[in-house]
TIVO-2410 file (N, C-alpha, C; in nm, 3 decimals):
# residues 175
REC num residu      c1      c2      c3 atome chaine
REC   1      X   0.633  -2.775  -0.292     N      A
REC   1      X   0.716  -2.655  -0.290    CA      A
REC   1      X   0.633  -2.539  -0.239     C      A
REC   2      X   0.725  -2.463  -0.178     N      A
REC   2      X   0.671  -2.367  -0.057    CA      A
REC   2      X   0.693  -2.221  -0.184     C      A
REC   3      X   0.623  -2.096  -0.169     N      A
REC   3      X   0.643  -2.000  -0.237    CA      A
REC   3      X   0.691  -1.899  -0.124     C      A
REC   4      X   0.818  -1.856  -0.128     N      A
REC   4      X   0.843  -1.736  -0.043    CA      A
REC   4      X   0.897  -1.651  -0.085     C      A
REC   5      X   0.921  -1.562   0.011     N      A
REC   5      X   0.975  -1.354  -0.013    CA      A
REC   5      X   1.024  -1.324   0.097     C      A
REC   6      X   1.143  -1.259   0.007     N      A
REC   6      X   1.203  -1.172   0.141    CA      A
REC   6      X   1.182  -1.072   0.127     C      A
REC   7      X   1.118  -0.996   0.259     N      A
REC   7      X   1.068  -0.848   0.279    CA      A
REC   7      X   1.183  -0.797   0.368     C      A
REC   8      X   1.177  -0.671   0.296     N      A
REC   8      X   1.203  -0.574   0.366    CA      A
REC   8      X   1.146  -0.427   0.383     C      A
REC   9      X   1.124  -0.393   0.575     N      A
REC   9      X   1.072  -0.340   0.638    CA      A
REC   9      X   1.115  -0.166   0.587     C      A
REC  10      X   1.066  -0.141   0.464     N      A
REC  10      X   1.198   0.030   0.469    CA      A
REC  10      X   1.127   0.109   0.553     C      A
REC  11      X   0.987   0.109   0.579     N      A
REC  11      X   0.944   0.225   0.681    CA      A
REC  11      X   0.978   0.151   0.862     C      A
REC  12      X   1.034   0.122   0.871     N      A
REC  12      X   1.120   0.088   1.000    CA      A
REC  12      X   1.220   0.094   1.015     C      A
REC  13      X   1.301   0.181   1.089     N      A
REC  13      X   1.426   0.207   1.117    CA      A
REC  13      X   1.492   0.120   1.177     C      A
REC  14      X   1.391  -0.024   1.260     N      A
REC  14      X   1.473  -0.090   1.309    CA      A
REC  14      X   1.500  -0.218   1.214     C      A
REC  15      X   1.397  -0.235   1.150     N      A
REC  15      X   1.417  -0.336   1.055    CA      A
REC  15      X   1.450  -0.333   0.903     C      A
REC  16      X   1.479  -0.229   0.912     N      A
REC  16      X   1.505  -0.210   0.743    CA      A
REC  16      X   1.666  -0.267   0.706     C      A
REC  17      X   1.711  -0.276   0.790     N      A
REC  17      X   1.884  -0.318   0.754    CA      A
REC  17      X   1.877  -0.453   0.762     C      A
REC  18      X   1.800  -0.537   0.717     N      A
REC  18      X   1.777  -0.656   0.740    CA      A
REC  18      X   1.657  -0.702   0.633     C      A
REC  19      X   1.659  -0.851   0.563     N      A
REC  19      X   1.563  -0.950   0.525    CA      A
REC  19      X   1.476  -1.027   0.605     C      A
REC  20      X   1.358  -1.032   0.535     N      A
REC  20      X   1.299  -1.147   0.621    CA      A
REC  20      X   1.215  -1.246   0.523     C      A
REC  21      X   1.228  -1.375   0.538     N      A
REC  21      X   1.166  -1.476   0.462    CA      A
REC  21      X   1.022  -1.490   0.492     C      A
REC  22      X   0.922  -1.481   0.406     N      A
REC  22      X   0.759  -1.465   0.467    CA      A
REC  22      X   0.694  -1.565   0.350     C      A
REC  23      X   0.615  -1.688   0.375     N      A
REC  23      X   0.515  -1.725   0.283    CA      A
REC  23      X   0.484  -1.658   0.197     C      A
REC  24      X   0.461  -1.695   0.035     N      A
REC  24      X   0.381  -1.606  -0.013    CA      A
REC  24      X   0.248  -1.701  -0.067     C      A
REC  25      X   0.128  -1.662   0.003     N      A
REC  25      X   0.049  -1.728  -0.030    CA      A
REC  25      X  -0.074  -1.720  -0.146     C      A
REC  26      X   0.015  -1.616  -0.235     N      A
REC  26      X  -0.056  -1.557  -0.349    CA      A
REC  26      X   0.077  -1.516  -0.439     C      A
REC  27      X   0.090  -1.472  -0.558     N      A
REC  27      X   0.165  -1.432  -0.646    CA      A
REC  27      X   0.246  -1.267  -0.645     C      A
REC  28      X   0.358  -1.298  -0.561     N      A
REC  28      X   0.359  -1.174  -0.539    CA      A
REC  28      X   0.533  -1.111  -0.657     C      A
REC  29      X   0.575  -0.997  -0.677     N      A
REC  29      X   0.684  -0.967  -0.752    CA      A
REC  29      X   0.770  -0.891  -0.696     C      A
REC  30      X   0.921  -0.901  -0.724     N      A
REC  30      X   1.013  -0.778  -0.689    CA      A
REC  30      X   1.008  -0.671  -0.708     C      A
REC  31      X   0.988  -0.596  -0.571     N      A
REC  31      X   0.950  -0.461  -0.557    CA      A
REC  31      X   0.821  -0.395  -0.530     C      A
REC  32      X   0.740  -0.499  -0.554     N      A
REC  32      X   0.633  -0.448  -0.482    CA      A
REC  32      X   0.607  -0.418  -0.354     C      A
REC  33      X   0.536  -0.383  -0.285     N      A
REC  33      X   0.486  -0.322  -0.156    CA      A
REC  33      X   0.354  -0.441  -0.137     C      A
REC  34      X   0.436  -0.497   0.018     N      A
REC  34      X   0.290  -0.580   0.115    CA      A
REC  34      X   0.286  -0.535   0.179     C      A
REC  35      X   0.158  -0.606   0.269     N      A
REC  35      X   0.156  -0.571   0.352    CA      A
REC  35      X   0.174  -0.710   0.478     C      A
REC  36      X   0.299  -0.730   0.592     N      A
REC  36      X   0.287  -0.847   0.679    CA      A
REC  36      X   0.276  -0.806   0.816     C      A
REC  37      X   0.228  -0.907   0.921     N      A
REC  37      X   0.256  -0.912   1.013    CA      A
REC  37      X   0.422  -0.895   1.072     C      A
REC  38      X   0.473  -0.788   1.208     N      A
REC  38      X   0.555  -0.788   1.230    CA      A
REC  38      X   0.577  -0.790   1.405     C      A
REC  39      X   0.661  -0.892   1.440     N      A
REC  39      X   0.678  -0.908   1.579    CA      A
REC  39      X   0.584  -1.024   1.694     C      A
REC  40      X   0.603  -0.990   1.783     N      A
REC  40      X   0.537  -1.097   1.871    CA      A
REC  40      X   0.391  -1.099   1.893     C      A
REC  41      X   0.351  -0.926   1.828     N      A
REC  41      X   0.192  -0.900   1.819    CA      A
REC  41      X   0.124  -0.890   1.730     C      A
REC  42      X   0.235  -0.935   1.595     N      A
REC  42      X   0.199  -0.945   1.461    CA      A
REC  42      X   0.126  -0.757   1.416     C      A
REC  43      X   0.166  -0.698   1.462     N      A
REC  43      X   0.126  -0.534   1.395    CA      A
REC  43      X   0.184  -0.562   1.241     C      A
REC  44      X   0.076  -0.499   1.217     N      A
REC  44      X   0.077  -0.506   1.067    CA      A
REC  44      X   0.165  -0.403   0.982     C      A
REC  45      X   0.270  -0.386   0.909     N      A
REC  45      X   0.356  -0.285   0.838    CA      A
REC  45      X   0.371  -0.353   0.696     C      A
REC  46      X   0.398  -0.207   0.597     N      A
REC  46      X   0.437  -0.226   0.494    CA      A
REC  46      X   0.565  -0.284   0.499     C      A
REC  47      X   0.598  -0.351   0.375     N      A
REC  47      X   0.763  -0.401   0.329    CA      A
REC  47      X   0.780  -0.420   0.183     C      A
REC  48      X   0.886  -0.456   0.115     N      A
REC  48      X   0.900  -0.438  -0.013    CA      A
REC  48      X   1.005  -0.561  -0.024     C      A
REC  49      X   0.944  -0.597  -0.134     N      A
REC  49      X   0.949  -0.753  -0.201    CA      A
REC  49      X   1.113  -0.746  -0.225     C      A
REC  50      X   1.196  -0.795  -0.203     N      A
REC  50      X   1.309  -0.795  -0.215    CA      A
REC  50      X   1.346  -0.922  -0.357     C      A
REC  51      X   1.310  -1.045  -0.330     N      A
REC  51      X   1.329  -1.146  -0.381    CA      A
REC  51      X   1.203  -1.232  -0.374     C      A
REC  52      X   1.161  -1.349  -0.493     N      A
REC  52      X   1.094  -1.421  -0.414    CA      A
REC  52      X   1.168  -1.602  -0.486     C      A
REC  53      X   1.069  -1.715  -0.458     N      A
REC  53      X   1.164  -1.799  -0.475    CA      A
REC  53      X   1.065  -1.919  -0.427     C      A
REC  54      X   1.063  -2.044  -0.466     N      A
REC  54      X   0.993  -2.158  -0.423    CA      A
REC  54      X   1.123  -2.232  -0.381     C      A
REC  55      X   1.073  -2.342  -0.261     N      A
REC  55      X   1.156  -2.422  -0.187    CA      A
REC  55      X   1.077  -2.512  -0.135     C      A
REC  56      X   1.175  -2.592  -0.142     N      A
REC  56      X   1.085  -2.738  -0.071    CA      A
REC  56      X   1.087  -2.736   0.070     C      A
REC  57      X   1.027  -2.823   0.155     N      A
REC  57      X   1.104  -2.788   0.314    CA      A
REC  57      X   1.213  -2.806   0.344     C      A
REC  58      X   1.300  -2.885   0.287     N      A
REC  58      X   1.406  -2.906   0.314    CA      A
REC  58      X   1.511  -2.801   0.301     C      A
REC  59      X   1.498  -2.712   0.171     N      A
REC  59      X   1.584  -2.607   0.121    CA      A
REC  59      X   1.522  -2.478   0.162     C      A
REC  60      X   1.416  -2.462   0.226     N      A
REC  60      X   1.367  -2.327   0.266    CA      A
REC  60      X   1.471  -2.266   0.349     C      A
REC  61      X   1.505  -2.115   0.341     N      A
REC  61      X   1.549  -2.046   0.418    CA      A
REC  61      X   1.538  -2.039   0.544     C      A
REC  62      X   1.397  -2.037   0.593     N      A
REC  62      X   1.354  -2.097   0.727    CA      A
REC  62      X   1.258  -2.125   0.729     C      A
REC  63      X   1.211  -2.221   0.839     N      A
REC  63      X   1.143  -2.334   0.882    CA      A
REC  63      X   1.005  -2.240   0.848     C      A
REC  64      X   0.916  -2.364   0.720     N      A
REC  64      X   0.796  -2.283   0.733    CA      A
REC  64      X   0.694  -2.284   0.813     C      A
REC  65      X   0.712  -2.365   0.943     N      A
REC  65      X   0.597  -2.392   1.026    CA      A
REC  65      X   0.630  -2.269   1.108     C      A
REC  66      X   0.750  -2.166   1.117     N      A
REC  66      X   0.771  -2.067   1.165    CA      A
REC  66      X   0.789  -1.969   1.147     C      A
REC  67      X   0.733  -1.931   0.968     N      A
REC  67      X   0.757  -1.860   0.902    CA      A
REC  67      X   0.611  -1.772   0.932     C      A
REC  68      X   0.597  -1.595   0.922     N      A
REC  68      X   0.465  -1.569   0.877    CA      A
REC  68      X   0.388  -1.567   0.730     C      A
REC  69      X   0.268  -1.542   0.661     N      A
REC  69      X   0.241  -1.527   0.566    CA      A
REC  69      X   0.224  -1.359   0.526     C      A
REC  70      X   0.290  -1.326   0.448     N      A
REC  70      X   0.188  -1.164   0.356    CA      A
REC  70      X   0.012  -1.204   0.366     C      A
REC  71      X  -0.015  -1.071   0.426     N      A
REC  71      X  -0.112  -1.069   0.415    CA      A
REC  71      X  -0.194  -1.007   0.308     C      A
REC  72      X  -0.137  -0.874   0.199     N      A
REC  72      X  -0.213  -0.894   0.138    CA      A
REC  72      X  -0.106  -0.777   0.036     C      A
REC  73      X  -0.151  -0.759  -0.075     N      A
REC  73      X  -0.063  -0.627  -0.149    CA      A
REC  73      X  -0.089  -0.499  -0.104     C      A
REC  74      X   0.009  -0.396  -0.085     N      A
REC  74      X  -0.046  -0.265  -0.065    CA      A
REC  74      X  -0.148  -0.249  -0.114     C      A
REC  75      X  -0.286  -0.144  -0.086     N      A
REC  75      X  -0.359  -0.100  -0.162    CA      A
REC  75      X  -0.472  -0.208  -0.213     C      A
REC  76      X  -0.471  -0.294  -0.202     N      A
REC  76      X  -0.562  -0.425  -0.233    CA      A
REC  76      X  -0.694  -0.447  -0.100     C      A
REC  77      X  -0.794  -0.327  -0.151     N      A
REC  77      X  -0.854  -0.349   0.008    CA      A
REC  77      X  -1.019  -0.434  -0.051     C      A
REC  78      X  -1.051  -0.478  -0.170     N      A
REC  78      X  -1.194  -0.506  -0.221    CA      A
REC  78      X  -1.184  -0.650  -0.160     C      A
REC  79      X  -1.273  -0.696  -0.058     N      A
REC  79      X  -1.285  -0.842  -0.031    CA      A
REC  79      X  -1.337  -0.906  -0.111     C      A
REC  80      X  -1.440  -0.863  -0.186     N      A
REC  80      X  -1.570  -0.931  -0.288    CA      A
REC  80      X  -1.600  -0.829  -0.364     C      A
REC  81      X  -1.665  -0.867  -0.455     N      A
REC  81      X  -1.729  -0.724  -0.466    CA      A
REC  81      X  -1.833  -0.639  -0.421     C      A
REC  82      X  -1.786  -0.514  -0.434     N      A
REC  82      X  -1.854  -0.414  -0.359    CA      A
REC  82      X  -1.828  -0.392  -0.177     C      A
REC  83      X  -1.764  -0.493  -0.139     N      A
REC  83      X  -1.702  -0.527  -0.012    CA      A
REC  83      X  -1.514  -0.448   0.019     C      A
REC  84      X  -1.548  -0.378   0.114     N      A
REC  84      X  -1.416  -0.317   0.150    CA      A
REC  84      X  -1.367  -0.352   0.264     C      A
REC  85      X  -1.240  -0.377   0.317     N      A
REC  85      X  -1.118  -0.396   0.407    CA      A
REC  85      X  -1.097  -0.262   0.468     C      A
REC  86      X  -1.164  -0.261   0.573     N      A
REC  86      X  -1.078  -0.123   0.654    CA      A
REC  86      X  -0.952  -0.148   0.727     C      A
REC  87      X  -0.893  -0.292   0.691     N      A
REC  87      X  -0.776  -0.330   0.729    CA      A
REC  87      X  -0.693  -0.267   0.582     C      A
REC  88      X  -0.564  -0.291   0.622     N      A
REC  88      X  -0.456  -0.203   0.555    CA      A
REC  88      X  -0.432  -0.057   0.526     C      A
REC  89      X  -0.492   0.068   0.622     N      A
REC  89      X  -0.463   0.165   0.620    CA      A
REC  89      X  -0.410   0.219   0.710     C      A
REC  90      X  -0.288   0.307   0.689     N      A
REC  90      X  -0.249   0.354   0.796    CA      A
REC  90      X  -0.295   0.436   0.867     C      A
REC  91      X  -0.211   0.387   1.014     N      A
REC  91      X  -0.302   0.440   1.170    CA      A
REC  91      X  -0.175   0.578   1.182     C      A
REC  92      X  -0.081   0.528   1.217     N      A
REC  92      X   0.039   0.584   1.251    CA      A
REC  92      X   0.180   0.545   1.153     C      A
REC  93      X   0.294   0.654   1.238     N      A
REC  93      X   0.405   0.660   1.124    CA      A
REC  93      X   0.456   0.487   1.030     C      A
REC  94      X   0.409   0.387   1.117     N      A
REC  94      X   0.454   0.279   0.985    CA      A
REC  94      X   0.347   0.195   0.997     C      A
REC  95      X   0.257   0.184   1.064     N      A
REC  95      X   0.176   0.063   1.127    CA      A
REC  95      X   0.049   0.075   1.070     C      A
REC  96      X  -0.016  -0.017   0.982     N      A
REC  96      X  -0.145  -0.016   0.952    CA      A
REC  96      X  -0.286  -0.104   0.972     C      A
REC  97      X  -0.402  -0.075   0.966     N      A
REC  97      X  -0.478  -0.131   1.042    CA      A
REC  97      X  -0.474  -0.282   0.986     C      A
REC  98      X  -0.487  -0.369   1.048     N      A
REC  98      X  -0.534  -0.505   1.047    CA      A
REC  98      X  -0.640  -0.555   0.979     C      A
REC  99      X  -0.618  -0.666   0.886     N      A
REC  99      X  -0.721  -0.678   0.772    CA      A
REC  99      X  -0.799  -0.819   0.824     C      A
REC 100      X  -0.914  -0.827   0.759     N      A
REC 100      X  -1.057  -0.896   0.751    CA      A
REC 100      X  -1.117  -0.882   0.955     C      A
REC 101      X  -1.081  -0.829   0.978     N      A
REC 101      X  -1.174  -0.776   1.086    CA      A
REC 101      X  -1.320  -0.636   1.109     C      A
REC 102      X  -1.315  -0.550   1.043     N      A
REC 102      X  -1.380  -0.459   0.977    CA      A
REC 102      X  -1.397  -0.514   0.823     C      A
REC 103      X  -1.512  -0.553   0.794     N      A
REC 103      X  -1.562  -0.499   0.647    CA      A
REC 103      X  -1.690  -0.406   0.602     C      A
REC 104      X  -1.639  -0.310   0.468     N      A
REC 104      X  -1.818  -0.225   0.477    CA      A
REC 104      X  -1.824  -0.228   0.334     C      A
REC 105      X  -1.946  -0.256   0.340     N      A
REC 105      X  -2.056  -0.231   0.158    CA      A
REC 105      X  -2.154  -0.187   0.218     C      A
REC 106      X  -2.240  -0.097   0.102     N      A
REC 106      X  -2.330  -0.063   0.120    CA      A
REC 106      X  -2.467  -0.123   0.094     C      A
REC 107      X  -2.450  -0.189   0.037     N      A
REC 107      X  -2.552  -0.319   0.028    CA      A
REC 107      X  -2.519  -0.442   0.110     C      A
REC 108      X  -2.610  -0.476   0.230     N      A
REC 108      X  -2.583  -0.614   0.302    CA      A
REC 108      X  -2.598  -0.698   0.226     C      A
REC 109      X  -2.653  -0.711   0.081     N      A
REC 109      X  -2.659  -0.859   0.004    CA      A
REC 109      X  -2.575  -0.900  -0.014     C      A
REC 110      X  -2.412  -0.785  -0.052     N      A
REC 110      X  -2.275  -0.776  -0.097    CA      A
REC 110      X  -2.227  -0.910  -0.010     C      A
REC 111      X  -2.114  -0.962  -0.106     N      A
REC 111      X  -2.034  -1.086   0.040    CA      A
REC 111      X  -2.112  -1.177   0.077     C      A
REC 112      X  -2.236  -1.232  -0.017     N      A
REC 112      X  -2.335  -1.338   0.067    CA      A
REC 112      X  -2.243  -1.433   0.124     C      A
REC 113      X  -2.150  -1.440   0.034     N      A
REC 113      X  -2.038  -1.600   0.101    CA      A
REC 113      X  -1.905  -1.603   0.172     C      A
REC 114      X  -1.948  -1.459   0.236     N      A
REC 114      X  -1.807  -1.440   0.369    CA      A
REC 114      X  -1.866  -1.480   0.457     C      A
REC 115      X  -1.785  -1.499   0.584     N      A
REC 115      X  -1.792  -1.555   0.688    CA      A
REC 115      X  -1.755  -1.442   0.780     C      A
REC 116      X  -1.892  -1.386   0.827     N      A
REC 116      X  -1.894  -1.233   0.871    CA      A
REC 116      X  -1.996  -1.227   0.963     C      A
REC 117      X  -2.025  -1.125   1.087     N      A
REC 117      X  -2.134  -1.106   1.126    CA      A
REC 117      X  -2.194  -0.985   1.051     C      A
REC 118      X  -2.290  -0.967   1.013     N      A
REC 118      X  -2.334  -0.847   0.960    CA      A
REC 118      X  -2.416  -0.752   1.042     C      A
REC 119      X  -2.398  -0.626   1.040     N      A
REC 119      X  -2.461  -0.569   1.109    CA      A
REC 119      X  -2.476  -0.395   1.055     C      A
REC 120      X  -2.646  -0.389   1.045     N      A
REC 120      X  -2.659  -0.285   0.963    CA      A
REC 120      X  -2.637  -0.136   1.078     C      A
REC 121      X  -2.579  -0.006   0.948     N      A
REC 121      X  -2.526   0.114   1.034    CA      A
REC 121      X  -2.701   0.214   1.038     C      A
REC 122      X  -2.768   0.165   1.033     N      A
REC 122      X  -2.925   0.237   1.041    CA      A
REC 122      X  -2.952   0.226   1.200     C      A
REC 123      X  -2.883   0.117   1.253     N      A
REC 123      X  -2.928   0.055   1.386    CA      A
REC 123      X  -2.792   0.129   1.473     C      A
REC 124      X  -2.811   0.060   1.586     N      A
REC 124      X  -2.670   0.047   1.709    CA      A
REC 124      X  -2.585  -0.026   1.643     C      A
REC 125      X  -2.508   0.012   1.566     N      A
REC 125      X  -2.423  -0.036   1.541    CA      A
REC 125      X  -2.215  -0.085   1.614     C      A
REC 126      X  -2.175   0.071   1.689     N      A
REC 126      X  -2.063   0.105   1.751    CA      A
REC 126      X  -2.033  -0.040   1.813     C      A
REC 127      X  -2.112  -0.058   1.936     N      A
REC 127      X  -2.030  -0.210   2.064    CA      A
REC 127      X  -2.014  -0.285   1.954     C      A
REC 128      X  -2.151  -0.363   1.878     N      A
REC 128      X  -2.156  -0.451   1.813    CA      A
REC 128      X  -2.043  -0.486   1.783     C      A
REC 129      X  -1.996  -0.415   1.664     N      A
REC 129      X  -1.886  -0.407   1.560    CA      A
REC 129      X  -1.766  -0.379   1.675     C      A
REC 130      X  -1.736  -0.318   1.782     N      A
REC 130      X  -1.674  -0.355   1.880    CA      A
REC 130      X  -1.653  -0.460   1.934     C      A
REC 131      X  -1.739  -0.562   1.983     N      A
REC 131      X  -1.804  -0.626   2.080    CA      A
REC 131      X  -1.737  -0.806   2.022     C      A
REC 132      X  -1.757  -0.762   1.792     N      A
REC 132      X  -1.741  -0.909   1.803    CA      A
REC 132      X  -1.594  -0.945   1.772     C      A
REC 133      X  -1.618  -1.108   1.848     N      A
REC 133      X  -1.497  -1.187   1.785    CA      A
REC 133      X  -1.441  -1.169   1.630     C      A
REC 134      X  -1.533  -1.226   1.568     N      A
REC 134      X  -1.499  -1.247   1.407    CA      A
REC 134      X  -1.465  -1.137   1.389     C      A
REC 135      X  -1.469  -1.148   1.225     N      A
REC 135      X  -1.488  -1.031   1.146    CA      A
REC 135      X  -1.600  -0.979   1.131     C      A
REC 136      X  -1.661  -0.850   1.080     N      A
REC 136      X  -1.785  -0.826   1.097    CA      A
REC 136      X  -1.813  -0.735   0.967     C      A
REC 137      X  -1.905  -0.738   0.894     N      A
REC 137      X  -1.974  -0.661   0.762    CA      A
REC 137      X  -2.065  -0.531   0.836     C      A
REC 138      X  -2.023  -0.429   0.783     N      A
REC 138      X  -2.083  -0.322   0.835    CA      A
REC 138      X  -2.162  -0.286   0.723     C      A
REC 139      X  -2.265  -0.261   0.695     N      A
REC 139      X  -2.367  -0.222   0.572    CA      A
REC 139      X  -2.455  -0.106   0.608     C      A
REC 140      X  -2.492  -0.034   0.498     N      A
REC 140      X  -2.627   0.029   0.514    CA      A
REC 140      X  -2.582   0.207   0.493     C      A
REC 141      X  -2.671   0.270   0.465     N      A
REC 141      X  -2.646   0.410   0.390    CA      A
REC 141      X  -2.514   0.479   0.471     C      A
REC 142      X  -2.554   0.467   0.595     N      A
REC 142      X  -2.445   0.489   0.713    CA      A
REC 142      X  -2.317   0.505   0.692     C      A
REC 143      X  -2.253   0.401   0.630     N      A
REC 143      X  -2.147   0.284   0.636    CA      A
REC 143      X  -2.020   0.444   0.563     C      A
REC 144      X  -2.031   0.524   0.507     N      A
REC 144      X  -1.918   0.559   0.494    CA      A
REC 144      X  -1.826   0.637   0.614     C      A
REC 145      X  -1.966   0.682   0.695     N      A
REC 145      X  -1.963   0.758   0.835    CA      A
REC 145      X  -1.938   0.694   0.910     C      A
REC 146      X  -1.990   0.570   0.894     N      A
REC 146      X  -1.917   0.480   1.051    CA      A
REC 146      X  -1.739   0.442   1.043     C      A
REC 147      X  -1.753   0.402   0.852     N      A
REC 147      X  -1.598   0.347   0.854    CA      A
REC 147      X  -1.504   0.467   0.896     C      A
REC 148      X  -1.548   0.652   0.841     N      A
REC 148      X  -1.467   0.749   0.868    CA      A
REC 148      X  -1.472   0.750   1.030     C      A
REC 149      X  -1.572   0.725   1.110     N      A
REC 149      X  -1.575   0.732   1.273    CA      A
REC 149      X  -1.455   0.654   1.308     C      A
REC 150      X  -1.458   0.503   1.303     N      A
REC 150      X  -1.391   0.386   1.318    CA      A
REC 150      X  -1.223   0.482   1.282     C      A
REC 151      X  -1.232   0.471   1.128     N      A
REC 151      X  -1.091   0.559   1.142    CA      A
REC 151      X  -1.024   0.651   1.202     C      A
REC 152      X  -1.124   0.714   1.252     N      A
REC 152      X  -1.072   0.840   1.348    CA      A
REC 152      X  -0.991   0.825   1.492     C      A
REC 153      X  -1.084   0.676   1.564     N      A
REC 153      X  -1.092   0.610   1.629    CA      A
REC 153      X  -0.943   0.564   1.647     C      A
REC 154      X  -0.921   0.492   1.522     N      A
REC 154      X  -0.794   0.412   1.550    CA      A
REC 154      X  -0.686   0.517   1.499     C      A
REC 155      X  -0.702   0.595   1.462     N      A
REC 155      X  -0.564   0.715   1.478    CA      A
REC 155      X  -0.552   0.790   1.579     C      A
REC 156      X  -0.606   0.780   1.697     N      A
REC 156      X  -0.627   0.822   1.862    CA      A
REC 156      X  -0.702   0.895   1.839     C      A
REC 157      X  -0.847   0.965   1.794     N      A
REC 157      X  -0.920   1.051   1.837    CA      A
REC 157      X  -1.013   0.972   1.939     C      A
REC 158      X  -1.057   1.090   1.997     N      A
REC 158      X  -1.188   1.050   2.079    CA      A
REC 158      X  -1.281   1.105   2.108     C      A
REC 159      X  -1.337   1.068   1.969     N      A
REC 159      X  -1.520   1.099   1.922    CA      A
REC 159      X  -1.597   1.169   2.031     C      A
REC 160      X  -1.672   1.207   2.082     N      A
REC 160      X  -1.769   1.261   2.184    CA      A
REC 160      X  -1.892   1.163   2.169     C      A
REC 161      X  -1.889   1.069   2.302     N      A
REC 161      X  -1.994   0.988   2.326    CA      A
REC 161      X  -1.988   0.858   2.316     C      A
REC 162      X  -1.868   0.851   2.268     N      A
REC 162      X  -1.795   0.684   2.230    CA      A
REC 162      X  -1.731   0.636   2.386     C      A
REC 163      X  -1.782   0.529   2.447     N      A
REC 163      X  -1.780   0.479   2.538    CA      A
REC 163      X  -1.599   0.435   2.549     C      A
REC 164      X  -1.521   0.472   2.682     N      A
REC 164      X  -1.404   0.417   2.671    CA      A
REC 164      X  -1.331   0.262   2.633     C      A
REC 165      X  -1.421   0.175   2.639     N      A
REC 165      X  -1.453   0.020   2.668    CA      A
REC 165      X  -1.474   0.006   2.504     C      A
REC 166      X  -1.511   0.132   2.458     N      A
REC 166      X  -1.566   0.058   2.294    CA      A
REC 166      X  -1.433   0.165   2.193     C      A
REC 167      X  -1.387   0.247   2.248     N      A
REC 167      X  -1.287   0.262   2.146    CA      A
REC 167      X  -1.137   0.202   2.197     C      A
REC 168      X  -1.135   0.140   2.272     N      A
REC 168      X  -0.984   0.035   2.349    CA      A
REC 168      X  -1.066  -0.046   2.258     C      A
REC 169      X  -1.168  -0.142   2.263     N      A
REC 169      X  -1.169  -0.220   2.175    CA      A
REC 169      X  -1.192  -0.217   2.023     C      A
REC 170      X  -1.173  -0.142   1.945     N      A
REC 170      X  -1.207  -0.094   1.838    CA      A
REC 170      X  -1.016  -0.112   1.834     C      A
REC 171      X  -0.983  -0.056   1.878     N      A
REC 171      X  -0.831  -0.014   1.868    CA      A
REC 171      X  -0.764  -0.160   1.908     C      A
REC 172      X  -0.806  -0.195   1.997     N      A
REC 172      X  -0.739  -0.349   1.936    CA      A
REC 172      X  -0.776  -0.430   1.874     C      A
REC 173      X  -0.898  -0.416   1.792     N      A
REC 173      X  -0.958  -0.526   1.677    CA      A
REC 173      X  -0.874  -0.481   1.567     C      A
REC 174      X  -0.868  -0.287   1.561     N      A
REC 174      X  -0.770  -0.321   1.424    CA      A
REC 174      X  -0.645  -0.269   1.419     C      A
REC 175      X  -0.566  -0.254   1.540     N      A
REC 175      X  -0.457  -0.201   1.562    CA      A
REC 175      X  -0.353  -0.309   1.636     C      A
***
């Protein structure tokens, strides 16, 4: 048996008059606030738990090999401890940043057992954390200044000295 939810989109005007059936791959309740993927580019928006419900495949609402998953609860940004998600905050009027691609602690020991590149903010940090595939651990005294840079970043500013090539990609790692 499959665990699902129907969300609905209220900060979208286009989708709010409407349900949608989403995995739930954690314990989630009526009325709460997630956060899922929405559309063909999966942008990330809040929605609110309408219902939820287990089903087998047979009785699912729809097909779960085509279903998306919640990605995570509003407000739920601690990966580990001492480890933060600069995914799930909002960029713009409904859309929020994209989670486990940016992470920051201030201690690199934090998260020994994620699956991260780490890379300390004492050094060059900007391409790097641009640059990679994965997800990436940002650490080091730095780290509250880089995550506020990064944020600035992905709400359209443009920093003085930040290479064009590195805030397009910054903006699509978490936007």
């Amino acid at each position: 048996m499959e665990k699902f939810a129907a969300l609905r989109f209220t900060e979208d005007e286009n989708l709010r008059g409407r349900v949608y059936w989403y995995i739930a791959p954690f314990s989630v309740k009526e009325g709460e606030r997630v956060l899922a993927p929405v559309g063909p580019h999966d942008r990330v928006q809040c929605a609110r738990v309408e219902k939820t419900d287990a089903f087998t495949e047979e009785e699912a609402p729809y097909p779960a090999v085509l279903c998306k998953h919640i990605l995570a609860k509003l407000g739920e940004r601690e990966a580990a401890e001492g480890v933060f998600d600069l995914g799930g905050v909002r960029y713009d009027d409904r859309h929020y940043t994209r989670l486990c691609r940016i992470l920051i602690a201030e201690d690199g020991t934090r998260g020994h057992d994620l699956p991260v590149k780490r890379i300390c903010t004492e050094e060059e940090w900007l391409l790097p954390a641009a640059e990679a595939r994965d997800c990436v651990l940002l650490y080091g005294e730095n780290v509250k200044e880089a995550a506020s840079l990064i944020l600035r970043i992905v709400r359209g500013e443009d920093p003085e000295g930040v290479p064009p090539s590195v805030l397009l990609a910054l903006r699509g790692k978490l936007c």
